[in-house]
N, CA, C and O atoms as a GROMACS GRO file, in nm:
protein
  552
    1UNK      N    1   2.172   1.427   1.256
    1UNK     CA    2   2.194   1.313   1.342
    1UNK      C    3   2.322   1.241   1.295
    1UNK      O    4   2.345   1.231   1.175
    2UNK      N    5   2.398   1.194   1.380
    2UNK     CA    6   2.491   1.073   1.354
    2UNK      C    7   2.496   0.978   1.277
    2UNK      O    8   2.591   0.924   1.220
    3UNK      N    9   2.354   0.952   1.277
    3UNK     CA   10   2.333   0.810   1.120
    3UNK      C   11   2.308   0.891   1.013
    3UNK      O   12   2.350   0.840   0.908
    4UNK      N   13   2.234   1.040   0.994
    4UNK     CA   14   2.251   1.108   0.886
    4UNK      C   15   2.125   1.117   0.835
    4UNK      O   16   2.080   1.136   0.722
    5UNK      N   17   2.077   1.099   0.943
    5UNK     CA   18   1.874   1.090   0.935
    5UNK      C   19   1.876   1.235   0.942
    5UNK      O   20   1.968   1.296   0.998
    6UNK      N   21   1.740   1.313   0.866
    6UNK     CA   22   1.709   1.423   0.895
    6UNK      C   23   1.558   1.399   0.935
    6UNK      O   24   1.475   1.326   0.880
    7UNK      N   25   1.544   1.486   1.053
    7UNK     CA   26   1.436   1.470   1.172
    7UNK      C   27   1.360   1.613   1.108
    7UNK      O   28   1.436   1.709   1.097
    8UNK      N   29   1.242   1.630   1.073
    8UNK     CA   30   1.157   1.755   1.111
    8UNK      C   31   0.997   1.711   1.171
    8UNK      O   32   0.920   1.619   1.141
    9UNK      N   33   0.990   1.797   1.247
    9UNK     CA   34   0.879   1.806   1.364
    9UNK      C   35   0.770   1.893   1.287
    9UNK      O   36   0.823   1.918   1.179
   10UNK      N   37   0.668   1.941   1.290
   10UNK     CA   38   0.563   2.013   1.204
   10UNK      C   39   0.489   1.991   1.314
   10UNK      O   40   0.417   1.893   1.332
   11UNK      N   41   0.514   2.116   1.418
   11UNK     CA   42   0.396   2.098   1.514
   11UNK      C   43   0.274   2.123   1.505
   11UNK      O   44   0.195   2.087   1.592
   12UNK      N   45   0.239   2.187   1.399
   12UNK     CA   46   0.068   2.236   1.381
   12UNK      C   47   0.008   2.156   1.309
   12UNK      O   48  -0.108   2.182   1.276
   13UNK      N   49   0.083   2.013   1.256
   13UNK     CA   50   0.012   1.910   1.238
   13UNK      C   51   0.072   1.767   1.306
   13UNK      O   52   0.051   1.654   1.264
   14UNK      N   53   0.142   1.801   1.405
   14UNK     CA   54   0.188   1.703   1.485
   14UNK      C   55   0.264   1.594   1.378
   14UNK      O   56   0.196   1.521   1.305
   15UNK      N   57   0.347   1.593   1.376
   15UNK     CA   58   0.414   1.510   1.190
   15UNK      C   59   0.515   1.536   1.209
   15UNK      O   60   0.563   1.649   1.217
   16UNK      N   61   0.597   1.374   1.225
   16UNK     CA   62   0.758   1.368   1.210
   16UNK      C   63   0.716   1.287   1.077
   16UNK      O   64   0.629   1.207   1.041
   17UNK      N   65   0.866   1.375   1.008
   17UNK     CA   66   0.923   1.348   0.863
   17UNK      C   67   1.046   1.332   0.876
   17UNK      O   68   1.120   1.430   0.888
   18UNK      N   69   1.110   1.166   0.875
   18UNK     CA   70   1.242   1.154   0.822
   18UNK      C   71   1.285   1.125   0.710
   18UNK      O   72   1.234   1.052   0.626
   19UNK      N   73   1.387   1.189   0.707
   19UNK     CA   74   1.485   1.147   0.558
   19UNK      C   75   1.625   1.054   0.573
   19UNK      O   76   1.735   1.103   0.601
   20UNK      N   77   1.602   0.931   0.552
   20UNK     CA   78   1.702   0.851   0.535
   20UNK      C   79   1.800   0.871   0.426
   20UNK      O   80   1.770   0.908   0.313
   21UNK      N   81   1.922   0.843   0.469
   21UNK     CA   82   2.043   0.845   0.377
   21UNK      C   83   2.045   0.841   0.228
   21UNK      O   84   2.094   0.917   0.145
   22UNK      N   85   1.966   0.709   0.217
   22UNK     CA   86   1.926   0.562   0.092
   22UNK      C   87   1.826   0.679   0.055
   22UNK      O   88   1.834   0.674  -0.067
   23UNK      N   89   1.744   0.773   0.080
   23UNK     CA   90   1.626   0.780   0.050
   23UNK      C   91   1.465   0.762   0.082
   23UNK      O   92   1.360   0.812   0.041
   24UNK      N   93   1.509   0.659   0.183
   24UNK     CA   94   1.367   0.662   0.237
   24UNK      C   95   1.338   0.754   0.313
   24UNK      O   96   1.416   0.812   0.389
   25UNK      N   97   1.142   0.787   0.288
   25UNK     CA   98   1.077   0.910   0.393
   25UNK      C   99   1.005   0.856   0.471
   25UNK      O  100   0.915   0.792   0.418
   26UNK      N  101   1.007   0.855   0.595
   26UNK     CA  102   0.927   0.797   0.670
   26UNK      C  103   0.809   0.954   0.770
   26UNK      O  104   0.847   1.051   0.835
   27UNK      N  105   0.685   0.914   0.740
   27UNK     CA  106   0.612   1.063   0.762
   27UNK      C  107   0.534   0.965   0.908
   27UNK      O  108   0.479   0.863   0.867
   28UNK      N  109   0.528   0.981   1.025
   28UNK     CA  110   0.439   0.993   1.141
   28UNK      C  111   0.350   1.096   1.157
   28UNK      O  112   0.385   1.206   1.201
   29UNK      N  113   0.203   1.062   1.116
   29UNK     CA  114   0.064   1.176   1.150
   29UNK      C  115   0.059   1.113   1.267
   29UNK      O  116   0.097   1.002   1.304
   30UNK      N  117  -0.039   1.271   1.360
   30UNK     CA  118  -0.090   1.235   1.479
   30UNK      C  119  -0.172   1.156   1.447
   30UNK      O  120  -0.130   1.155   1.332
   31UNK      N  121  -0.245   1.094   1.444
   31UNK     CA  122  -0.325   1.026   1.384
   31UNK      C  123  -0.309   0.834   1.430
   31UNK      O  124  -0.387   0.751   1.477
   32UNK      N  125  -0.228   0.832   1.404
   32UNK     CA  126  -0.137   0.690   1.412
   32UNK      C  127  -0.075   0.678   1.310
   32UNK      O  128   0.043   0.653   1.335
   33UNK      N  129  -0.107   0.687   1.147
   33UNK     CA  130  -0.100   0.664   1.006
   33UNK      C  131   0.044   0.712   0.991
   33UNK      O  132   0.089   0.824   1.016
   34UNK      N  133   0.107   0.606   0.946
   34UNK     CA  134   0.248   0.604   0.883
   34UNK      C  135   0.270   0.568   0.728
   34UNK      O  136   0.245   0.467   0.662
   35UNK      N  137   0.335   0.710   0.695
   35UNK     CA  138   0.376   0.695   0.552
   35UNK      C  139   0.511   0.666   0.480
   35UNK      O  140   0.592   0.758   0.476
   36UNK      N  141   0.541   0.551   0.425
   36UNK     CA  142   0.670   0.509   0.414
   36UNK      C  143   0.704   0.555   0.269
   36UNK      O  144   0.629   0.500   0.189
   37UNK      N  145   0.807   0.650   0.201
   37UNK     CA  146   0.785   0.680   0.070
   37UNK      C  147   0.947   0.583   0.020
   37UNK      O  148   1.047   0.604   0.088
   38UNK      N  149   0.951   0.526  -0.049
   38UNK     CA  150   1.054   0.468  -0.067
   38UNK      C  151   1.136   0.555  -0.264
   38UNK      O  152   1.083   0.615  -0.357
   39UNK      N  153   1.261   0.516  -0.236
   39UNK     CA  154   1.361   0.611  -0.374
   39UNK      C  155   1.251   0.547  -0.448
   39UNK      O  156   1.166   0.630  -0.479
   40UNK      N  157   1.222   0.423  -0.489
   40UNK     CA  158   1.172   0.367  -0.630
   40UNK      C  159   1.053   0.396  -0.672
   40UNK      O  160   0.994   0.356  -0.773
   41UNK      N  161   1.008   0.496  -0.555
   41UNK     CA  162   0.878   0.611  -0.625
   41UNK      C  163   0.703   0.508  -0.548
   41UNK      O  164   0.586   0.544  -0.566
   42UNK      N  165   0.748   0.391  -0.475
   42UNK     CA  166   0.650   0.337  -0.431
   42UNK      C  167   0.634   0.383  -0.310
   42UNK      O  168   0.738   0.422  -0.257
   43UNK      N  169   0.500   0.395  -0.224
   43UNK     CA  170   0.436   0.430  -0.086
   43UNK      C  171   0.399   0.347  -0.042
   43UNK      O  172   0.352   0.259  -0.114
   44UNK      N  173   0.399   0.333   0.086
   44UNK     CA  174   0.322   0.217   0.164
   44UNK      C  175   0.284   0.297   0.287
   44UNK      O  176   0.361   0.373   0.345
   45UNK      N  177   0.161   0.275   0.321
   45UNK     CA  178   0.070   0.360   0.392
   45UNK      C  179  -0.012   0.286   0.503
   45UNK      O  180  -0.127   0.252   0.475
   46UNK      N  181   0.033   0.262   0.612
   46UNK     CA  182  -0.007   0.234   0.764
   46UNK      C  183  -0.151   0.270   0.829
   46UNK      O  184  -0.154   0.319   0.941
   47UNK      N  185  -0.211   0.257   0.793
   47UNK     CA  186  -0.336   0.332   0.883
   47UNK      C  187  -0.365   0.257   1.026
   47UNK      O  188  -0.324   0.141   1.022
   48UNK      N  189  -0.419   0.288   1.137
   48UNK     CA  190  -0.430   0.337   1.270
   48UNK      C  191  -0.503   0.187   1.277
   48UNK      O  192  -0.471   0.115   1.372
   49UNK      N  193  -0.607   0.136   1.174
   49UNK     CA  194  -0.665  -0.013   1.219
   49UNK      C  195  -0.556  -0.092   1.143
   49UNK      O  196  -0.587  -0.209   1.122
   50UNK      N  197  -0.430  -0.051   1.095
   50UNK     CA  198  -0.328  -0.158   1.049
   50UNK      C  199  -0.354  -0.260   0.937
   50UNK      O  200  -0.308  -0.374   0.929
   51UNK      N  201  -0.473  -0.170   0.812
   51UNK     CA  202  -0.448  -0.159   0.709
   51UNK      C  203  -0.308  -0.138   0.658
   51UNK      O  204  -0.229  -0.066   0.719
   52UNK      N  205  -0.276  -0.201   0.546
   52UNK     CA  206  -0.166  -0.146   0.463
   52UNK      C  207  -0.226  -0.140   0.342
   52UNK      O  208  -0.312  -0.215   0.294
   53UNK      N  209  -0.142   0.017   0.268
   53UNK     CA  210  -0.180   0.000   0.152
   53UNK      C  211  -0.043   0.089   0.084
   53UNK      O  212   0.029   0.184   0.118
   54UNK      N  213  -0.058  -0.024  -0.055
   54UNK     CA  214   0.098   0.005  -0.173
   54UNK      C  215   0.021   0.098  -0.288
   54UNK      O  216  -0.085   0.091  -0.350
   55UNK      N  217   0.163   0.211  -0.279
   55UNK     CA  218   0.053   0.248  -0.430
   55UNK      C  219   0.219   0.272  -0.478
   55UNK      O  220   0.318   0.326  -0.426
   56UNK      N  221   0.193   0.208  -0.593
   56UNK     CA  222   0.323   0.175  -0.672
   56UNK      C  223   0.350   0.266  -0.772
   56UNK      O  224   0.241   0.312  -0.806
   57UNK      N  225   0.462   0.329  -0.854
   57UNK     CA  226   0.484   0.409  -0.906
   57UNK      C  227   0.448   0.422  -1.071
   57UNK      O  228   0.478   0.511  -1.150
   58UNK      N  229   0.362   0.283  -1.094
   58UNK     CA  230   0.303   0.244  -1.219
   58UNK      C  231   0.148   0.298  -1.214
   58UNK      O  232   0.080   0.299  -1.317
   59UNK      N  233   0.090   0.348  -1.068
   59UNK     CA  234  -0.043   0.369  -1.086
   59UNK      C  235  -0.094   0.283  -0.976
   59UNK      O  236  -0.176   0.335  -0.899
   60UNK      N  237  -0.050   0.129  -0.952
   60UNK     CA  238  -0.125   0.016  -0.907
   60UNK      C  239  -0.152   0.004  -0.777
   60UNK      O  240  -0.055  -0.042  -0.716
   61UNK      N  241  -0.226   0.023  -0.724
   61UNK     CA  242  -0.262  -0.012  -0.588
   61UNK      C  243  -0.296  -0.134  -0.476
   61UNK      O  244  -0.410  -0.180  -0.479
   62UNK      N  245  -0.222  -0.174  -0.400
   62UNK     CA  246  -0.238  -0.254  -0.300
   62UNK      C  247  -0.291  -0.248  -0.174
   62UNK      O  248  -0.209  -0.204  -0.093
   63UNK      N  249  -0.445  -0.289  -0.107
   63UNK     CA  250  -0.433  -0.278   0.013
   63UNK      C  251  -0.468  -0.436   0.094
   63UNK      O  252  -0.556  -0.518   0.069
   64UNK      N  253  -0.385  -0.437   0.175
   64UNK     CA  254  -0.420  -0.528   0.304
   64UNK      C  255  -0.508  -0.496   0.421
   64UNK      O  256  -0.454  -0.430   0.510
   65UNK      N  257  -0.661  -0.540   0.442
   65UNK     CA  258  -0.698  -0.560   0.514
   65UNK      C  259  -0.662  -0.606   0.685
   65UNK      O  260  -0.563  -0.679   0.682
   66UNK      N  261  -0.690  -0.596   0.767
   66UNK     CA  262  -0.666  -0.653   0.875
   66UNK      C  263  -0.735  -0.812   0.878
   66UNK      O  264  -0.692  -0.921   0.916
   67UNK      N  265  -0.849  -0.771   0.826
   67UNK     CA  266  -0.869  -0.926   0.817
   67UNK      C  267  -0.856  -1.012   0.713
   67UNK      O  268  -0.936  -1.105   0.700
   68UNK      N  269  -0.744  -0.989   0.614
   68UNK     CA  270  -0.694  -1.059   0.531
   68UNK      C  271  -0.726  -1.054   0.408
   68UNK      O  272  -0.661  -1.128   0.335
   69UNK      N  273  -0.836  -0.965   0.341
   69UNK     CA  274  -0.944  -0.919   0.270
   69UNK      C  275  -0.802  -0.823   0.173
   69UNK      O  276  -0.729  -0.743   0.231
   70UNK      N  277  -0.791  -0.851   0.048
   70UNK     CA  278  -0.669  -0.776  -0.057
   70UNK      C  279  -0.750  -0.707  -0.145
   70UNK      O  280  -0.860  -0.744  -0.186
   71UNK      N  281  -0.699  -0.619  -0.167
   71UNK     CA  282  -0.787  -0.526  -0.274
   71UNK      C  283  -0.668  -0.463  -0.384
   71UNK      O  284  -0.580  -0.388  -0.342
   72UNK      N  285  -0.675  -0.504  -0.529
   72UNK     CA  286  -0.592  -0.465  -0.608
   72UNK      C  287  -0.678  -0.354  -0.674
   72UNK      O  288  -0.800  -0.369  -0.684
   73UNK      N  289  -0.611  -0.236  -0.723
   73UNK     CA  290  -0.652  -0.166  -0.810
   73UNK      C  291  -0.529  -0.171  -0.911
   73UNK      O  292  -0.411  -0.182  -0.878
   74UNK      N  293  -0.594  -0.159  -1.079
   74UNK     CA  294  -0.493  -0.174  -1.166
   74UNK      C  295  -0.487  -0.032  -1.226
   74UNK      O  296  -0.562   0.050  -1.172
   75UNK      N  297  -0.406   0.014  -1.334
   75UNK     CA  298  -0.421   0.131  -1.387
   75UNK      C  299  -0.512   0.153  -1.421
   75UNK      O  300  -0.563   0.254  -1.373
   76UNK      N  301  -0.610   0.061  -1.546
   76UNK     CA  302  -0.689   0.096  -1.586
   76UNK      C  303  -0.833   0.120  -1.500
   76UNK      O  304  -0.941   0.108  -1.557
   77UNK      N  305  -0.824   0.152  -1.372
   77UNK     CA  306  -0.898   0.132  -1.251
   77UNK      C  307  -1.043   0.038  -1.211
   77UNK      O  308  -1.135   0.072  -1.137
   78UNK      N  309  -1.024  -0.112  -1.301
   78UNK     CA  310  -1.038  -0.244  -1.259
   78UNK      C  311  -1.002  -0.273  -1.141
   78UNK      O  312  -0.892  -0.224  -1.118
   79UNK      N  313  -1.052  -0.341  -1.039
   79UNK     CA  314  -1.069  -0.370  -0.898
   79UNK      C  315  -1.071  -0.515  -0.854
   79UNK      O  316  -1.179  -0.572  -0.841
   80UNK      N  317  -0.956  -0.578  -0.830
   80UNK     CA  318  -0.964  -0.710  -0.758
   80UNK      C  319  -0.919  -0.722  -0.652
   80UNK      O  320  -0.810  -0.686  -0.606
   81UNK      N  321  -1.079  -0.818  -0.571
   81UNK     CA  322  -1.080  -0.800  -0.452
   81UNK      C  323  -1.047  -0.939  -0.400
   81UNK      O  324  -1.090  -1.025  -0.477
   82UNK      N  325  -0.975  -0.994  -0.280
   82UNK     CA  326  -0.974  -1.150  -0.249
   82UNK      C  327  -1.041  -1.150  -0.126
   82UNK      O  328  -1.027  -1.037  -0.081
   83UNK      N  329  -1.103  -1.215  -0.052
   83UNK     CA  330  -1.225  -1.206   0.036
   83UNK      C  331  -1.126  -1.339   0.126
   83UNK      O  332  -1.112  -1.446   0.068
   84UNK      N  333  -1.064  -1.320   0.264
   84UNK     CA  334  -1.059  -1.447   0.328
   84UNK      C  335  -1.117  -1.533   0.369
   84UNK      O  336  -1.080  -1.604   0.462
   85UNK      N  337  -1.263  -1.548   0.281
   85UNK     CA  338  -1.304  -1.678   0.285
   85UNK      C  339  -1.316  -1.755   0.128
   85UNK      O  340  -1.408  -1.827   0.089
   86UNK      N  341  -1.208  -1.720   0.064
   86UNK     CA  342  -1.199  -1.768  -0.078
   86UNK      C  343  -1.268  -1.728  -0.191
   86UNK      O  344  -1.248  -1.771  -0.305
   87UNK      N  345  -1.383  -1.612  -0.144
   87UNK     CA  346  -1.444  -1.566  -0.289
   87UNK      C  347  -1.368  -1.471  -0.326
   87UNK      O  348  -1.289  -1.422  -0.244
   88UNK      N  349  -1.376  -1.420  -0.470
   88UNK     CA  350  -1.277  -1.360  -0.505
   88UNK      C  351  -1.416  -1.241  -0.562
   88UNK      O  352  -1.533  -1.268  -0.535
   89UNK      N  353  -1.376  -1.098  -0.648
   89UNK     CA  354  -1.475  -0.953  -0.692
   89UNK      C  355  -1.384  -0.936  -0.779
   89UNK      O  356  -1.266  -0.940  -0.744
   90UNK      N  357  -1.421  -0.914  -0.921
   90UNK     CA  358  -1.408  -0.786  -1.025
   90UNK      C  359  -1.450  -0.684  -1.048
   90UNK      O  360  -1.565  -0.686  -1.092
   91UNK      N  361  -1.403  -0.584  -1.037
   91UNK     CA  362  -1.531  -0.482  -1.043
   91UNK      C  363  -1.426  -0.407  -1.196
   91UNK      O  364  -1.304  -0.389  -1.198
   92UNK      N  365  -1.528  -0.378  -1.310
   92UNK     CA  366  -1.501  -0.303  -1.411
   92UNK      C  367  -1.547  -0.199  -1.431
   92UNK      O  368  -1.601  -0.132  -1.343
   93UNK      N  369  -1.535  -0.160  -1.556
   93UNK     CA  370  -1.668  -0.044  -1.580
   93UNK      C  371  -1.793  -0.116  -1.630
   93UNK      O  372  -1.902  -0.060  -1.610
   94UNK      N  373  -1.790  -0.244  -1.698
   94UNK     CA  374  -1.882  -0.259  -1.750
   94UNK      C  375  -1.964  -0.350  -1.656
   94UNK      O  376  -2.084  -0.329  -1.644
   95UNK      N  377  -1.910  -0.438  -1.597
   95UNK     CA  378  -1.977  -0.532  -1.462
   95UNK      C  379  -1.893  -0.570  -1.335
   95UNK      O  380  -1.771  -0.580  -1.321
   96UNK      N  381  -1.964  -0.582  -1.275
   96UNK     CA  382  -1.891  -0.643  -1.131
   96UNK      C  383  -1.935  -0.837  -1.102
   96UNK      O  384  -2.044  -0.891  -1.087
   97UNK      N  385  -1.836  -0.876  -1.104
   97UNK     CA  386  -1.857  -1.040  -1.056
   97UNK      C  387  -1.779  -1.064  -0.953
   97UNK      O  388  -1.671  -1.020  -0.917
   98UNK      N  389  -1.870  -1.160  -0.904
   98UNK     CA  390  -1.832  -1.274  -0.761
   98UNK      C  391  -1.811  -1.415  -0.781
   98UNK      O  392  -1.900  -1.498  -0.798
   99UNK      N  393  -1.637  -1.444  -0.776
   99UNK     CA  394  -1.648  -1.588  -0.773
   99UNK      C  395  -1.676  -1.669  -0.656
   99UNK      O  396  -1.616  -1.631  -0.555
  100UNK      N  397  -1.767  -1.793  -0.640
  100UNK     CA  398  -1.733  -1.855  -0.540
  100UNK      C  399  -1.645  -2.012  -0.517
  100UNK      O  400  -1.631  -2.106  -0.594
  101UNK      N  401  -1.599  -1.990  -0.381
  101UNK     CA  402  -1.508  -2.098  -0.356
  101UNK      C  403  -1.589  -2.234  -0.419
  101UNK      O  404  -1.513  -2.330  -0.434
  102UNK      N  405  -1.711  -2.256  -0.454
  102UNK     CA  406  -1.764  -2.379  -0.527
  102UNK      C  407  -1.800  -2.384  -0.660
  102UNK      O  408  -1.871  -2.461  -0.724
  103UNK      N  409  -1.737  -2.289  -0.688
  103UNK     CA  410  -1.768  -2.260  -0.832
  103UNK      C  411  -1.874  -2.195  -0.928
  103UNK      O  412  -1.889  -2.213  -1.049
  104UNK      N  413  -1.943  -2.115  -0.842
  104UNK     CA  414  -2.037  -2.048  -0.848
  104UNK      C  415  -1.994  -1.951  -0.910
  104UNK      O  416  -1.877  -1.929  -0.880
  105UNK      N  417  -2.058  -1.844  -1.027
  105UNK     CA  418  -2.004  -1.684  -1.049
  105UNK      C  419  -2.134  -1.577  -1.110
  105UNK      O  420  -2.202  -1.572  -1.212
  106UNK      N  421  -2.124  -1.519  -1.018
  106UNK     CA  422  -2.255  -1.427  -1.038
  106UNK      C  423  -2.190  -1.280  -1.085
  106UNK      O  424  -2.108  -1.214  -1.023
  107UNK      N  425  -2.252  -1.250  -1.213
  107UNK     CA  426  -2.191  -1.118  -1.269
  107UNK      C  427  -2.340  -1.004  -1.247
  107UNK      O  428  -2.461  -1.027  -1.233
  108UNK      N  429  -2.277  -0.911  -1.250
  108UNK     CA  430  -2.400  -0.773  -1.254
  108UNK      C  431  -2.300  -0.684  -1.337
  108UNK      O  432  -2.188  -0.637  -1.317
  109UNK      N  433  -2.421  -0.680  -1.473
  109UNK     CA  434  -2.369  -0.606  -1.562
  109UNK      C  435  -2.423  -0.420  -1.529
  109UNK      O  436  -2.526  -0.394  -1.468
  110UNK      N  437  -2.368  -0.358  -1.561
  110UNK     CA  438  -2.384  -0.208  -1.553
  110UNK      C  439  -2.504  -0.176  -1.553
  110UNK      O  440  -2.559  -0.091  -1.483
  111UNK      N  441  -2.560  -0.258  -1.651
  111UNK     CA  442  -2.747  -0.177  -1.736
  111UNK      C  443  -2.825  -0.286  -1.570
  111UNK      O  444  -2.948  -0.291  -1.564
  112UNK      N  445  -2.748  -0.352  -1.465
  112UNK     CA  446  -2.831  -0.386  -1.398
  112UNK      C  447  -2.880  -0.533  -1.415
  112UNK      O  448  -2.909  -0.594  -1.312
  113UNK      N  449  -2.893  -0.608  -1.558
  113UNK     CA  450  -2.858  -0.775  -1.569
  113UNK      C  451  -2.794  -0.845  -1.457
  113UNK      O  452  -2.699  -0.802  -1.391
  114UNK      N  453  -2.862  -0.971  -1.438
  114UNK     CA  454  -2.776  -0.995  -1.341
  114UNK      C  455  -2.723  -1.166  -1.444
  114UNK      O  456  -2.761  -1.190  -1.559
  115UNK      N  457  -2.651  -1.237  -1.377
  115UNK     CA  458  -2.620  -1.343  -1.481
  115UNK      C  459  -2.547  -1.417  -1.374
  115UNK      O  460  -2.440  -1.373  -1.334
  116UNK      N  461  -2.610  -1.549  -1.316
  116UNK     CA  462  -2.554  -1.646  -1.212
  116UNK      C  463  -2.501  -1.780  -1.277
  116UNK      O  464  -2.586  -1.839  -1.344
  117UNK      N  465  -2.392  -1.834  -1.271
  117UNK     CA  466  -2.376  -1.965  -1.327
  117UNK      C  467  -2.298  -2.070  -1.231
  117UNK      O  468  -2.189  -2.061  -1.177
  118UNK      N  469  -2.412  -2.190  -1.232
  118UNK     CA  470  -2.382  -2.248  -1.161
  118UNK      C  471  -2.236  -2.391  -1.155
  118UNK      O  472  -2.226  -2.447  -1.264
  119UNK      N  473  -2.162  -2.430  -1.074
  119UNK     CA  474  -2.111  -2.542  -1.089
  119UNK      C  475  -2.172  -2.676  -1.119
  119UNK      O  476  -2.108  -2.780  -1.104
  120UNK      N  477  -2.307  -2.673  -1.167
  120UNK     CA  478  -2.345  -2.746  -1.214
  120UNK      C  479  -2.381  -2.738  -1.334
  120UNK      O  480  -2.429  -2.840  -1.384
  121UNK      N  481  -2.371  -2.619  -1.416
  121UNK     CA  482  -2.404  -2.604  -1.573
  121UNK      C  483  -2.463  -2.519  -1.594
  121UNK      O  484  -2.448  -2.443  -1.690
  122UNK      N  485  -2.606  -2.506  -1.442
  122UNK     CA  486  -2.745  -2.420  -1.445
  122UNK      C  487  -2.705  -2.268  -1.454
  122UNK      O  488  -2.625  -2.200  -1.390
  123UNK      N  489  -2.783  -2.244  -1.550
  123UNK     CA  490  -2.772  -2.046  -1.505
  123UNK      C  491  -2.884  -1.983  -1.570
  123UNK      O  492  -2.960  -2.005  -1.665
  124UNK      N  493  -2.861  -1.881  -1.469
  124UNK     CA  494  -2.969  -1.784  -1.433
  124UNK      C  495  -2.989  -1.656  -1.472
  124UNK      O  496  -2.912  -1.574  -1.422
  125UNK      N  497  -3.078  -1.614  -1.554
  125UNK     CA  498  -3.049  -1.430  -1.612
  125UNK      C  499  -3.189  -1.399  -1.559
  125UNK      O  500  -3.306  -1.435  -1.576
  126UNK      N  501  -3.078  -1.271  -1.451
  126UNK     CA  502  -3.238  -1.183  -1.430
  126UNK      C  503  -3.233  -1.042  -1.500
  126UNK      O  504  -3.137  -1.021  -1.573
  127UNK      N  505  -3.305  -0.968  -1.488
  127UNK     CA  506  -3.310  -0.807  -1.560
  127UNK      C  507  -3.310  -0.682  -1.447
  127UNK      O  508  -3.355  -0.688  -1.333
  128UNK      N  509  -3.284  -0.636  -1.474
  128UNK     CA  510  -3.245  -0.479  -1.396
  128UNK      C  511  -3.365  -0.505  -1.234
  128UNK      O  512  -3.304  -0.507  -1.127
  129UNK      N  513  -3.509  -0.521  -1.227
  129UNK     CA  514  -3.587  -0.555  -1.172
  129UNK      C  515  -3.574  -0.683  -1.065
  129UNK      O  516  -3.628  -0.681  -0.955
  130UNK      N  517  -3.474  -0.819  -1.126
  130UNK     CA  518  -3.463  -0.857  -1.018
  130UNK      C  519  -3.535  -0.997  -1.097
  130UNK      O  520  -3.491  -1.105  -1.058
  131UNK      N  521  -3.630  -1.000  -1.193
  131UNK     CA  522  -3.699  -1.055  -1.284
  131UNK      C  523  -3.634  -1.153  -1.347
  131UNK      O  524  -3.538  -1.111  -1.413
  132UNK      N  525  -3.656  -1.305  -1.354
  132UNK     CA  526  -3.597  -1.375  -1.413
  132UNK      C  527  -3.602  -1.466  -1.521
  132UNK      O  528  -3.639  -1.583  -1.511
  133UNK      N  529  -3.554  -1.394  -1.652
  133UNK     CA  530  -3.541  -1.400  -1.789
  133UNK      C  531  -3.509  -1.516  -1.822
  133UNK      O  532  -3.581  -1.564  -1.909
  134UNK      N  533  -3.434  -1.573  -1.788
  134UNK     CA  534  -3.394  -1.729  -1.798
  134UNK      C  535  -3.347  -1.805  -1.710
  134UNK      O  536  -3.252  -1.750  -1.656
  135UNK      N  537  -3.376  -1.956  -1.648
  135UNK     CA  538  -3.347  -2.022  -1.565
  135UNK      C  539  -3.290  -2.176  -1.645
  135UNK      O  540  -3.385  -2.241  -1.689
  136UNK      N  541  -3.179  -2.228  -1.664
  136UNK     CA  542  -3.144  -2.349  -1.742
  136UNK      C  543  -3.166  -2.451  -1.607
  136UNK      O  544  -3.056  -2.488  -1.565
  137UNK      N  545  -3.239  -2.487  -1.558
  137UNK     CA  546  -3.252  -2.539  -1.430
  137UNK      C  547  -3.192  -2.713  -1.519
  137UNK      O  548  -3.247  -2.769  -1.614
  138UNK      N  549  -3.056  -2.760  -1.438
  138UNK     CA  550  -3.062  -2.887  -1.520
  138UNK      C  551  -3.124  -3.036  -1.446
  138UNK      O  552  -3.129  -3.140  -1.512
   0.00000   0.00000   0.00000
């Protein structure tokens, strides 16, 4: 082409792949899903409900929700999630917690513990069962 784009077509999977000048790849699946590969080794990835998602050349992962909902993955594949209604998720290997917008944070440890603490001081340990081990009711 004239601007110096290179165009290939892949009809048996319906897939335009360009190659920009600079480096950028831009991949069109039938599908809807657009794959943007950029020189600095990062992707950004389009899907058909207009998700986005970054996966960066360190490992780290970014996705955008449509409804505003962010999901980080880090190398060590720890999981933070932001919820558009202000609660925020950790997910580890060893537990997963929920903050809430009032200050609430409820952890669930691996073995199944659960451990609620309240913005008021109070907290709560239950056991794998659901069973509750301690209540600081203040």
């Amino acid at each position: 082409m004239p601007d110096q784009r290179v165009i290939y077509y892949y009809a048996a999977a319906q897939t335009t792949h360009t190659t920009y000048p600079k480096g950028l790849e831009v991949l069109h699946f039938s599908s809807g899903q657009i794959e943007k590969h950029f020189p600095d080794g990062r992707k950004e990835i389009t899907f058909p409900d207009q998700t986005v998602k970054n996966v960066f050349p360190d490992g780290q992962e970014e996705s955008i929700f449509p409804d505003g909902t962010i999901v980080r993955v880090q190398r060590d594949g720890n999981k933070l999630i932001e919820f558009n209604n202000g609660q925020r998720e950790v997910h580890t290997a060893q537990f997963k917690r929920r903050e809430y917008p009032d200050g609430t944070v409820k952890t669930v440890y691996a073995n199944g513990h659960q451990e609620t603490k309240y913005r008021s001081g109070r907290v709560r340990v239950k056991d794998k069962d659901g069973n509750v081990l301690m209540d600081t009711e203040l």
